[in-house]
C-alpha positions as CSV (number, residue, x, y, z in Angstrom):
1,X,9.8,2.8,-20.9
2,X,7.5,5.7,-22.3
3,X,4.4,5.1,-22.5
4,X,4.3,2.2,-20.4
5,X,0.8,1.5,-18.6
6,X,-0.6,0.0,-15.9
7,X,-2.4,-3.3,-15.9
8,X,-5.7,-2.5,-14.9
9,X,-8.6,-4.1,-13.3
10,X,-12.3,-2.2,-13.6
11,X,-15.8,-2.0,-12.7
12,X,-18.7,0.1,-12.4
13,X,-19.6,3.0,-12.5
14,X,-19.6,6.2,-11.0
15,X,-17.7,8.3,-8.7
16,X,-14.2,7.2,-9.2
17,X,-12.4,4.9,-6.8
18,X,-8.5,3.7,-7.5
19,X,-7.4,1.3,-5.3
20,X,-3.7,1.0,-4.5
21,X,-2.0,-3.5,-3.6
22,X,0.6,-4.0,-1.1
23,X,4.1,-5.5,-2.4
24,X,4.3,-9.2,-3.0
25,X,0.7,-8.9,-4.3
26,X,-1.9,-7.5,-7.0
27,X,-4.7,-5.4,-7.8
28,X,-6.0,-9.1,-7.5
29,X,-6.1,-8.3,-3.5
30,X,-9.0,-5.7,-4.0
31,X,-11.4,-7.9,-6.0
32,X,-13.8,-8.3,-3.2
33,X,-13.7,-4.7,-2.9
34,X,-14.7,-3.8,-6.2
35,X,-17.6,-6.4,-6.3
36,X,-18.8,-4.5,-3.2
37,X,-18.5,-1.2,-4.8
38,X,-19.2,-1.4,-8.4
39,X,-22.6,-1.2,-8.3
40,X,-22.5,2.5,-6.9
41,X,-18.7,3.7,-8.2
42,X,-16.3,3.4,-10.6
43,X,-13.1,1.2,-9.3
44,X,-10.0,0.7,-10.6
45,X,-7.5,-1.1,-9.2
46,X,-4.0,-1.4,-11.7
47,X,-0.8,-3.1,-10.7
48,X,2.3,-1.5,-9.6
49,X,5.8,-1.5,-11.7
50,X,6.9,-5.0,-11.2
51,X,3.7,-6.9,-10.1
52,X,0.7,-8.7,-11.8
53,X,0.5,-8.1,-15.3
54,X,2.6,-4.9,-15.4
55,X,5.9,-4.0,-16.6
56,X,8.9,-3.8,-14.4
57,X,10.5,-0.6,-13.8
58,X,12.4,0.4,-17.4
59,X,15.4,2.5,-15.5
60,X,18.6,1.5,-13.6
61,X,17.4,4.6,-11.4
62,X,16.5,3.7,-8.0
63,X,12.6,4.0,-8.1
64,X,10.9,6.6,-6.0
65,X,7.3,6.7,-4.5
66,X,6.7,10.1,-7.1
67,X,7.8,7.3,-9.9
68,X,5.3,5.1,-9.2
69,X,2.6,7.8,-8.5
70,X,3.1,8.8,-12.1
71,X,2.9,5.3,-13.7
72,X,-1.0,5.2,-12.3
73,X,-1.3,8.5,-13.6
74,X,-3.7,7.3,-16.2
75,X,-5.6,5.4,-13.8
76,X,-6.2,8.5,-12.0
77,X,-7.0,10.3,-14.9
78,X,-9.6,7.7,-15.9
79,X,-11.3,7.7,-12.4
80,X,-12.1,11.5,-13.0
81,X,-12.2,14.1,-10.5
82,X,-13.2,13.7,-7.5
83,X,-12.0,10.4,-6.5
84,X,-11.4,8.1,-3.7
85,X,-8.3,6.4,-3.5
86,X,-7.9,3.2,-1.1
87,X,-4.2,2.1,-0.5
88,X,-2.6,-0.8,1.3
89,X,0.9,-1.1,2.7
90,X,3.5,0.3,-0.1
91,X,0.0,1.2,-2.0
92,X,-0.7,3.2,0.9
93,X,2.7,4.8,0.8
94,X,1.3,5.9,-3.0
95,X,-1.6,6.9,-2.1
96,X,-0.5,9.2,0.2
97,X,2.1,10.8,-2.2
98,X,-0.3,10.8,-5.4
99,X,-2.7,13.0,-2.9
100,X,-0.2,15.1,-2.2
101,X,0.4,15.7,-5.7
102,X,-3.0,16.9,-6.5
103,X,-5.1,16.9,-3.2
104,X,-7.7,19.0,-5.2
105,X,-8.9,15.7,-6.8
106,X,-9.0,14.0,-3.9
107,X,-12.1,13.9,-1.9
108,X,-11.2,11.1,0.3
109,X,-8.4,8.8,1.1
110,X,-8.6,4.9,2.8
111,X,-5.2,3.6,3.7
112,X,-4.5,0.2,5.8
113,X,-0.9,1.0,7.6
114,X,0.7,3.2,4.7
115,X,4.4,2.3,5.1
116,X,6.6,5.8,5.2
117,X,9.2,4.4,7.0
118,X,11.3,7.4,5.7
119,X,9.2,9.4,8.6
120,X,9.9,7.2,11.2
121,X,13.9,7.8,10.7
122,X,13.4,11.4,10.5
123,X,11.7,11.4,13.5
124,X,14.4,9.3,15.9
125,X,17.5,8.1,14.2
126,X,17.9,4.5,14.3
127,X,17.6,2.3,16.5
128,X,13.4,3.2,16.3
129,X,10.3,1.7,15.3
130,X,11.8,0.8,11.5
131,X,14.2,-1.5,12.2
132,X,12.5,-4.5,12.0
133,X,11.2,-4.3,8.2
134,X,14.9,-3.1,7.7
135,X,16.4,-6.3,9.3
136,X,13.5,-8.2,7.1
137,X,15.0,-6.6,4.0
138,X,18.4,-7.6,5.4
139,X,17.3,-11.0,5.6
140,X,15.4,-11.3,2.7
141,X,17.9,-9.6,0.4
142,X,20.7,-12.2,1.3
143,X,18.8,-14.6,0.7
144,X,18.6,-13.4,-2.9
145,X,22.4,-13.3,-3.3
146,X,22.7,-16.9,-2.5
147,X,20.1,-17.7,-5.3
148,X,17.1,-18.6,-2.6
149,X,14.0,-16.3,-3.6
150,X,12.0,-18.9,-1.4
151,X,14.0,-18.0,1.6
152,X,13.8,-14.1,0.7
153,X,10.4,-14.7,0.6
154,X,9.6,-16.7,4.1
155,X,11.5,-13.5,5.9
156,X,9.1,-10.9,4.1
157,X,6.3,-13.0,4.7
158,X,7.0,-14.0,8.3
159,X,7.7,-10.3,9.3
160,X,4.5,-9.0,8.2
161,X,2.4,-12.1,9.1
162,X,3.7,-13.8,12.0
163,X,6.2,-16.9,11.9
164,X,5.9,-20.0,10.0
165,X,3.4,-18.0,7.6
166,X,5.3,-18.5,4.2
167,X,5.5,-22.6,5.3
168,X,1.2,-22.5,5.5
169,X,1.1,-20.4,3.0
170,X,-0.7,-22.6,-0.3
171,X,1.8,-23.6,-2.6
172,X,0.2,-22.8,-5.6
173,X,0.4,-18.8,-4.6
174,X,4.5,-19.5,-3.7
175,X,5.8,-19.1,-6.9
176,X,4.6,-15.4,-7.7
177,X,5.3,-13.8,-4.0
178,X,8.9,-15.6,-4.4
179,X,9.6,-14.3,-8.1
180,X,8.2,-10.6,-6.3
181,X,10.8,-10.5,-4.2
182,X,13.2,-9.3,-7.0
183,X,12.2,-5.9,-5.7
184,X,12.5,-6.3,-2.4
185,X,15.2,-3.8,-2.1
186,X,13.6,-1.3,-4.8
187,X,10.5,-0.8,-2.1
188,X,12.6,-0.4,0.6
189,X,14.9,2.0,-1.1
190,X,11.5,4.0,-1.7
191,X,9.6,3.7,1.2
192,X,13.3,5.0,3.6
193,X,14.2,7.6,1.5
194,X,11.2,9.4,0.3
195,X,12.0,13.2,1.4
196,X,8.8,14.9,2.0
197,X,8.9,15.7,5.6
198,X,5.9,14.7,7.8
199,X,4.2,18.6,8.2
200,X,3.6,18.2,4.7
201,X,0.4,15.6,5.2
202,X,-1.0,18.5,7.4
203,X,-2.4,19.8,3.7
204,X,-4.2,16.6,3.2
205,X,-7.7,18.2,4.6
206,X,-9.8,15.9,3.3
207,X,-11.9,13.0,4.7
208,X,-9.5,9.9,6.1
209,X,-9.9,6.6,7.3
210,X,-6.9,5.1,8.5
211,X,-7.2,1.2,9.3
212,X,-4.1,-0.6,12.0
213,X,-4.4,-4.5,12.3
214,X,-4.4,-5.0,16.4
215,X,-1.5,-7.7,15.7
216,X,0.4,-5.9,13.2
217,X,4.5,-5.2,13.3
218,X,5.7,-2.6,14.9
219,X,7.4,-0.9,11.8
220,X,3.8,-0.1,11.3
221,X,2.7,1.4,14.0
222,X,5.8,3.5,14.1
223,X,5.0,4.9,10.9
224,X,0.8,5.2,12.3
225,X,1.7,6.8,15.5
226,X,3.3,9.7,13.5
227,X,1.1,10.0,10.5
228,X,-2.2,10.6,12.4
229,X,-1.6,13.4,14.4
230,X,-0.2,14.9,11.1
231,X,-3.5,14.3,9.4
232,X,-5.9,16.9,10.2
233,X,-9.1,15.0,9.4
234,X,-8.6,11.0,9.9
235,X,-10.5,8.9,11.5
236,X,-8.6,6.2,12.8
237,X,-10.0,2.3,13.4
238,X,-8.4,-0.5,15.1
239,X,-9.4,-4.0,13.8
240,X,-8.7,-6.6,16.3
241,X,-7.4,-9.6,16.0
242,X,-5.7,-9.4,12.4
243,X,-2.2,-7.7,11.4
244,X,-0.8,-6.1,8.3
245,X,-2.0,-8.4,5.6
246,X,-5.3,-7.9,6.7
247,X,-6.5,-6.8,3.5
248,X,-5.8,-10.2,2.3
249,X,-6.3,-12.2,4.9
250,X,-9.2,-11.1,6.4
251,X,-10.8,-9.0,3.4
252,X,-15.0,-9.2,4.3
253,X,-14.1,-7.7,7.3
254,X,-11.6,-5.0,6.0
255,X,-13.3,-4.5,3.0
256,X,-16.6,-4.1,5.2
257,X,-15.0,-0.8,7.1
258,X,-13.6,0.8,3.6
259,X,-17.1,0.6,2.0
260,X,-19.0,2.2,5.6
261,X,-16.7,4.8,5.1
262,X,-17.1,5.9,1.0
263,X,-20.4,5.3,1.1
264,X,-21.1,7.1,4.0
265,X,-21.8,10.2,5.8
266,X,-18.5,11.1,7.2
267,X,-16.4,11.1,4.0
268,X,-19.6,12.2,1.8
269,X,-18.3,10.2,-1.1
């Protein structure tokens, strides 16, 4: 689809921040966030390929993590340079691989449990640390081929937030996170395959926080326990008590963390 854009949320102004949802969600997820910091930066938060407002991916391609890097590439460009980028999840994945792209306009990165399951294989073939969001994908991808996106949905769900979390979850928010699971299959295909070996995130120099839920799966912390000895200046927090939705569950207290961090000393943002 050339030319397609983003759908794009904004406020403020400032030093740029673009802030990166998790699959089965929005750049809805980071609204607190950009109340918090739109009186002192410019935020931007657009929806991925697929989600929101956005189109879907145009190409019968299998979609890459360097695909959906360049479909916010306008978003970056409007942030300006030096920016921040904050990514959660699969947007943490992007984030990751948009910095690599350009880690001159980067001067800081955020990410809550990027998900480069691609470097957890390399590291130890299966069985490791990724099978679990592989058997989810299983799961919830079979559940698509009998015509049950509800189903698909309550496996995704229930791996990253804990059984019986797609049943409480409010019923008015079911039908989108069901219809999202169309791509269930296109983000895992991107998030195991992505090639870029783990000594390349050695050249990412700049100031990172790098947030783990205490409770969260451990596909994540597979992925964690690789990435931040990689990255040569992270700082890494633990946030007790919550898991890998955090950002959406628990978002005063996530979003609490990201803000100490760009607005202050350590990542001089």
């Amino acid at each position: 689809m050339p030319g397609a854009q983003p759908f794009l949320r904004e406020a403020g102004s400032g030093p740029g921040v673009v802030c990166i949802h998790s699959n089965a969600s929005t750049s809805a997820q980071w609204r607190g966030l950009m109340d918090r910091l739109s009186a002192s930066h410019h935020v931007l938060a657009p929806d991925s390929y697929g989600s929101g407002k956005s189109p879907d991916w145009p190409s019968d391609r299998k979609i890459s993590l360097s695909d959906e890097v360049r479909f916010i590439e306008p978003v970056l460009a409007l942030a300006g340079s030096p920016l921040t980028l904050v990514g959660h999840s699969y947007g943490g994945a992007v984030a990751l691989m948009a910095a690599l792209a350009n880690p001159a306009r980067v001067k800081a990165l955020v990410l809550f449990e990027p998900t480069l399951f691609a470097l957890v294989d390399a590291h130890s073939p299966p069985p490791n640390g990724a099978d679990g969001i592989k058997g989810a994908v299983a799961a919830a991808s079979a559940a698509l081929d009998a015509g049950d996106k509800g189903a698909a949905a309550g496996h995704f769900i229930d791996f990253w937030m804990g059984p019986g979390s797609w049943a409480a979850t409010p019923e008015q928010r079911k039908p989108a996170i069901a219809e999202s699971m169309a791509n269930v299959r296109r983000w895992a295909h991107a998030l195991t395959t992505e090639p870029t070996p783990l000594e390349a995130f050695s050249a990412l120099d700049m100031p990172i926080l790098y947030l783990l839920g205490e409770r969260s799966p451990e596909s994540a912390q597979a992925v964690a326990r690789l990435l931040i000895p990689a990255l040569p200046n992270v700082r890494k927090v633990v946030l007790p008590g919550i898991g890998h939705m955090a950002p959406v569950t628990h978002p005063d207290l996530v979003n609490a963390e990201i803000v100490r961090f760009i607005t202050g000393s350590n990542s001089q943002c």
